[in-house]
FIKOL-960828 format. One record per residue (C-alpha): x, y, z; residue in three letters. Coordinates in pm, 1 decimal, always signed. Layout:
BEGIN
<node c1="X" c2="Y" c3="Z" aa="ALA"/>
...
***
This chain:
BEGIN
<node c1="-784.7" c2="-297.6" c3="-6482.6" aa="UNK"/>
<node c1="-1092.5" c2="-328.0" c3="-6255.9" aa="UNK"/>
<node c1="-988.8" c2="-666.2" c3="-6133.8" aa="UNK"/>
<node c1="-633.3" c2="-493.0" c3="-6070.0" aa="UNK"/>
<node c1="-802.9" c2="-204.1" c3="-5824.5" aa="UNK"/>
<node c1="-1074.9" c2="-459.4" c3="-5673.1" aa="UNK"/>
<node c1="-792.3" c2="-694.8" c3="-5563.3" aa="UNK"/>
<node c1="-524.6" c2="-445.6" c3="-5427.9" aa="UNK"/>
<node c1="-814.3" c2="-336.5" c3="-5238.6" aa="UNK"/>
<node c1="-881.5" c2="-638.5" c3="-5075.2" aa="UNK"/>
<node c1="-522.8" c2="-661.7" c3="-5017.6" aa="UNK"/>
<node c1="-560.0" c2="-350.6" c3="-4837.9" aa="UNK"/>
<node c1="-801.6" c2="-424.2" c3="-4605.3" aa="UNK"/>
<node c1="-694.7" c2="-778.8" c3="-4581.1" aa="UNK"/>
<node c1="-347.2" c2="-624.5" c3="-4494.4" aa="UNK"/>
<node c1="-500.3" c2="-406.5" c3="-4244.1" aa="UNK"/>
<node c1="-567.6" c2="-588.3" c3="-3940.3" aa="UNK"/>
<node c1="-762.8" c2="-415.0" c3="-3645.6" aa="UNK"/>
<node c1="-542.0" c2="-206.3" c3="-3432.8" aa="UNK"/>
<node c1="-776.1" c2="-104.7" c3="-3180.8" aa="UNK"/>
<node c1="-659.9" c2="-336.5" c3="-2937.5" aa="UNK"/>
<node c1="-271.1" c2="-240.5" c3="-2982.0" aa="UNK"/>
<node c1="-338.1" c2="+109.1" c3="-2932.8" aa="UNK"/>
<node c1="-589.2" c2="+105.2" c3="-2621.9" aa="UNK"/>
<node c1="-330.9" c2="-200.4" c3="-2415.5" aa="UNK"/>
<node c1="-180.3" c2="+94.7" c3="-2207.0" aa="UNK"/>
<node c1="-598.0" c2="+230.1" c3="-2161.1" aa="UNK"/>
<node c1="-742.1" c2="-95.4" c3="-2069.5" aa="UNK"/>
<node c1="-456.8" c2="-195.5" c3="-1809.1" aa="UNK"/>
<node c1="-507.5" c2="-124.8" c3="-1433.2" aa="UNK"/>
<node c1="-206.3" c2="+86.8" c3="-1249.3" aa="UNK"/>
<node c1="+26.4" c2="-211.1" c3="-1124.0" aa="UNK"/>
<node c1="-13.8" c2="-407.1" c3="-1443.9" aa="UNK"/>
<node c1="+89.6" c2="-28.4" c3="-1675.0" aa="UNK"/>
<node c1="+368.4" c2="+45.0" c3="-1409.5" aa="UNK"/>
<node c1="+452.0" c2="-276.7" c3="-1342.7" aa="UNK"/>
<node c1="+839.5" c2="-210.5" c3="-1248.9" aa="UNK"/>
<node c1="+864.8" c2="+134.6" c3="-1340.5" aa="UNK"/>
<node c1="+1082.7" c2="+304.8" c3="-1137.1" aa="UNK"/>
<node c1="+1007.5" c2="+637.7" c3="-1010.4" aa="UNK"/>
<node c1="+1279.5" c2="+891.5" c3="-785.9" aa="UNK"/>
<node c1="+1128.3" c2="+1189.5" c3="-557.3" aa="UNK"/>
<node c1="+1139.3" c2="+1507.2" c3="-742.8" aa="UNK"/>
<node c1="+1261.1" c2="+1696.6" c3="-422.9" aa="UNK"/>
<node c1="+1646.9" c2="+1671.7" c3="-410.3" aa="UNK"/>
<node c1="+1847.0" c2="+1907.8" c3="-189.4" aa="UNK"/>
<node c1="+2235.9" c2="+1875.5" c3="-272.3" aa="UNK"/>
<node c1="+2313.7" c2="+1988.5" c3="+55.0" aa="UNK"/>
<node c1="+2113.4" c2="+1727.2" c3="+211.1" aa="UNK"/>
<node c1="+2235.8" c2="+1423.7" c3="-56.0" aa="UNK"/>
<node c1="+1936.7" c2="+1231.9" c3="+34.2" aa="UNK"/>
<node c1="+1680.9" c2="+1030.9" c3="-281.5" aa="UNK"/>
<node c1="+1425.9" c2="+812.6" c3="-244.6" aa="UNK"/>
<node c1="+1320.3" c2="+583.3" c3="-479.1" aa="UNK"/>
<node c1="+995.3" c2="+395.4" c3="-564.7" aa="UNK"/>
<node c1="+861.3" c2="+143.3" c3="-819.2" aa="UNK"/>
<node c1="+544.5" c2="-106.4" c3="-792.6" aa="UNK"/>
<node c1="+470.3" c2="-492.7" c3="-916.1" aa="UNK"/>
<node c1="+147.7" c2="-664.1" c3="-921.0" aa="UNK"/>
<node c1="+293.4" c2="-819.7" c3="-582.1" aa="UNK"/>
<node c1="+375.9" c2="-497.3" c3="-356.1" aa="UNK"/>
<node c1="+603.2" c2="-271.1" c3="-429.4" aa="UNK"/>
<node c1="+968.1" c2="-134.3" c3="-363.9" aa="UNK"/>
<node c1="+1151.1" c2="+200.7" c3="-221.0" aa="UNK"/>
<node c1="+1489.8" c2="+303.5" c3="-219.7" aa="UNK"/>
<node c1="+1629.8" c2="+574.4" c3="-10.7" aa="UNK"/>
<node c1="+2005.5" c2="+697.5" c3="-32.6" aa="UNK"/>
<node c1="+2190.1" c2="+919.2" c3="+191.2" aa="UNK"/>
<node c1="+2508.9" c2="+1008.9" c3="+57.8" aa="UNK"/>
<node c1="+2594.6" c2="+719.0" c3="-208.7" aa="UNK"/>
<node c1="+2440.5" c2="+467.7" c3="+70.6" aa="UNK"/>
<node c1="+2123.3" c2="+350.6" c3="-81.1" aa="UNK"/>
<node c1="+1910.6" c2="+23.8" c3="+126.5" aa="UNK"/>
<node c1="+1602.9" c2="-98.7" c3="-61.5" aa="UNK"/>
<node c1="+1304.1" c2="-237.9" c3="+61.2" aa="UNK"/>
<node c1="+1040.8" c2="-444.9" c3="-19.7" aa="UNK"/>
<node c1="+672.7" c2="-491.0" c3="+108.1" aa="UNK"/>
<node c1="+385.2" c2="-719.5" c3="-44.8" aa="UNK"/>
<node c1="+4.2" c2="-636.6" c3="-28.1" aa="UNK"/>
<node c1="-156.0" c2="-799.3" c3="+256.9" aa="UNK"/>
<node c1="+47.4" c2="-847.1" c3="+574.1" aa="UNK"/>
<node c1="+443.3" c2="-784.5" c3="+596.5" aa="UNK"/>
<node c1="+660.5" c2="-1000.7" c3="+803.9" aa="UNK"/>
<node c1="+676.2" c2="-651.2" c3="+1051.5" aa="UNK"/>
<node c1="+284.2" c2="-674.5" c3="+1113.5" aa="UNK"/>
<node c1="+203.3" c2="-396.6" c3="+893.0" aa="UNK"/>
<node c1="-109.3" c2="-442.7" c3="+623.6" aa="UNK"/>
<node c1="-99.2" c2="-308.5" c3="+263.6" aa="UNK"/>
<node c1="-422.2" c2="-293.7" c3="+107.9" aa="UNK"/>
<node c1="-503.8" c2="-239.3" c3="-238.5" aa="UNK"/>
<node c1="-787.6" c2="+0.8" c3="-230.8" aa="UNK"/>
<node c1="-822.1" c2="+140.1" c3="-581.7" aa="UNK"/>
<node c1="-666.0" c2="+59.3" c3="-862.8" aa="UNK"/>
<node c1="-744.0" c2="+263.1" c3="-1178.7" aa="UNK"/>
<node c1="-523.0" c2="+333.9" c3="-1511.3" aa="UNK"/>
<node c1="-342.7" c2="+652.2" c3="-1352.0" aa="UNK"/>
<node c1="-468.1" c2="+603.8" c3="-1012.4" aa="UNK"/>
<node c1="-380.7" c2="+360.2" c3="-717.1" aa="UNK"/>
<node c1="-508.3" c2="+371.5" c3="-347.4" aa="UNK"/>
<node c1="-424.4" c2="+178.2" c3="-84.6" aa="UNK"/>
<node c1="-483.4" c2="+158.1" c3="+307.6" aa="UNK"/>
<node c1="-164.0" c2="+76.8" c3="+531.7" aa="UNK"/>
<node c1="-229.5" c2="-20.2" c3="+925.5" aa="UNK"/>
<node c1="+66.7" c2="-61.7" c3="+1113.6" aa="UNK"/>
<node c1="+91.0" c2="-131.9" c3="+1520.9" aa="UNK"/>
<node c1="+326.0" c2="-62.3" c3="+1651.8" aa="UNK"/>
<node c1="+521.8" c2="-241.3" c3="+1982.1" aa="UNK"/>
<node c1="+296.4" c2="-52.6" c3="+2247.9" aa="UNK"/>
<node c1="+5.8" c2="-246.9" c3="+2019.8" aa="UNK"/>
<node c1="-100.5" c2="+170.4" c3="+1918.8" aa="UNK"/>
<node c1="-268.6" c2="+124.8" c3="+1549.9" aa="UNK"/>
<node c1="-187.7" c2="+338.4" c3="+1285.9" aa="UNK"/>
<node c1="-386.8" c2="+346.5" c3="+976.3" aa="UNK"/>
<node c1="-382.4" c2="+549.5" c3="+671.9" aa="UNK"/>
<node c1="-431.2" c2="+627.4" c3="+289.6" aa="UNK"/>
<node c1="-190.7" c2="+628.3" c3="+43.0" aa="UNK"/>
<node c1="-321.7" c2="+832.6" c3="-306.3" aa="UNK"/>
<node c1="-61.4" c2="+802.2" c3="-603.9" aa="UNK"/>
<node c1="-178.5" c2="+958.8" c3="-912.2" aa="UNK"/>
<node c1="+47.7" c2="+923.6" c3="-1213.3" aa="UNK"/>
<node c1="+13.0" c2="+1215.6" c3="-1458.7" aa="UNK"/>
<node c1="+236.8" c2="+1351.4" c3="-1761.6" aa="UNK"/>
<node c1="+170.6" c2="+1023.6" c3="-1903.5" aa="UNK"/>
<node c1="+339.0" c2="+864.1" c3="-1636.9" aa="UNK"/>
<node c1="+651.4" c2="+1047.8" c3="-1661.3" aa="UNK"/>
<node c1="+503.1" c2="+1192.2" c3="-1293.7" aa="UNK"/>
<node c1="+336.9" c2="+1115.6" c3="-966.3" aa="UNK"/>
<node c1="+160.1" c2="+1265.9" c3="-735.8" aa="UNK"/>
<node c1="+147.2" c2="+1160.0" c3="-412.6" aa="UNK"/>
<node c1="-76.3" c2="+1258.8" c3="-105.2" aa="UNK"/>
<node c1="-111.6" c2="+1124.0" c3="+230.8" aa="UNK"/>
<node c1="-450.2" c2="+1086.0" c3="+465.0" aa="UNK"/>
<node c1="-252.5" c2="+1136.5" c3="+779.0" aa="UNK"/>
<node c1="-61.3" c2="+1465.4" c3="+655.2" aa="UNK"/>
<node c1="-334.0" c2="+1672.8" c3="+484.0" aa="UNK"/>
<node c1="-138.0" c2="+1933.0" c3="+242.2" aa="UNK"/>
<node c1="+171.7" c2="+1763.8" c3="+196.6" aa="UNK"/>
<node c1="+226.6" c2="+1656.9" c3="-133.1" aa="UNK"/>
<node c1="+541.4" c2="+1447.0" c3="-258.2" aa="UNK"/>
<node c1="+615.1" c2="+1466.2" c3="-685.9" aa="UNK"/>
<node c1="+820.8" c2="+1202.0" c3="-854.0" aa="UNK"/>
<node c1="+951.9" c2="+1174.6" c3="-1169.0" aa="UNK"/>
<node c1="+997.2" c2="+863.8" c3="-1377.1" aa="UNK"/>
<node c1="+1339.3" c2="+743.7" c3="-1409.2" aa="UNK"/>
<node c1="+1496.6" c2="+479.4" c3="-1615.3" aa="UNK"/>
<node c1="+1740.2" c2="+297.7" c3="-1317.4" aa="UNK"/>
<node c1="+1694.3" c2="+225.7" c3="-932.2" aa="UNK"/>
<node c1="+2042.6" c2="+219.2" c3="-741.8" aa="UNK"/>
<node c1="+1881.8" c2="-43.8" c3="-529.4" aa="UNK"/>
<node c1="+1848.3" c2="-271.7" c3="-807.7" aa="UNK"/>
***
């Protein structure tokens, strides 16, 4: 009977591999790699107005999607320089926080620069998003499971 208990014990914790790494994946990952094509759509939606916007990130840049009455365009932009002369630079990029700087100049060769902060909370069912060059205003998004623009 002892032999019995000894060896469905070692079956037990033979059985039992170490989960640690399963359950801390989401923990250990950086922003892009957790959110990598998760799509996200601006919380503020005004019937009257019929306008969305869209936004989801890769490891490579990341995509937005506006829509004005059923018409939706998508765009795409890659960190580092776009083919329109404006810079994306990863600044920060935490588990549930991602910074980056974007310079543009424009055609009068004025330079624009500022700092994007996107904070996803609710277990990234939300984001937060805050802008250096518009202190106060705050844009929320919630996660969605389609992009029209896709």
């Amino acid at each position: 009977m002892k032999k019995i208990l000894l060896l469905s014990a070692l079956l037990i914790f033979a059985c039992s591999g170490d989960d640690s790494n399963d359950n801390n994946d989401d923990y250990n990952q950086n922003f892009l790699q957790k959110y990598d094509g998760v799509t996200w759509k601006d919380a503020y939606y005004d019937p009257d107005d019929s306008w969305e916007y869209y936004i989801s990130f890769s490891p490579n840049g990341f995509n937005e999607c506006e829509g004005y009455q059923g018409d939706y365009n998508g765009y795409s932009y890659t960190w580092g320089e776009d083919e329109d002369g404006w810079t994306h630079t990863v600044i920060e990029n935490s588990a549930e926080r991602f910074v980056t700087e974007t310079i543009d100049v424009d055609d009068d060769g004025e330079v624009y620069t500022y700092i994007t902060t996107t904070e996803a909370t609710n277990n990234g069912n939300s984001l937060v998003v805050t802008y250096s060059d518009d202190e106060g205003y705050i844009e929320n998004f919630d996660r969605v499971s389609s992009n029209p623009c896709n």
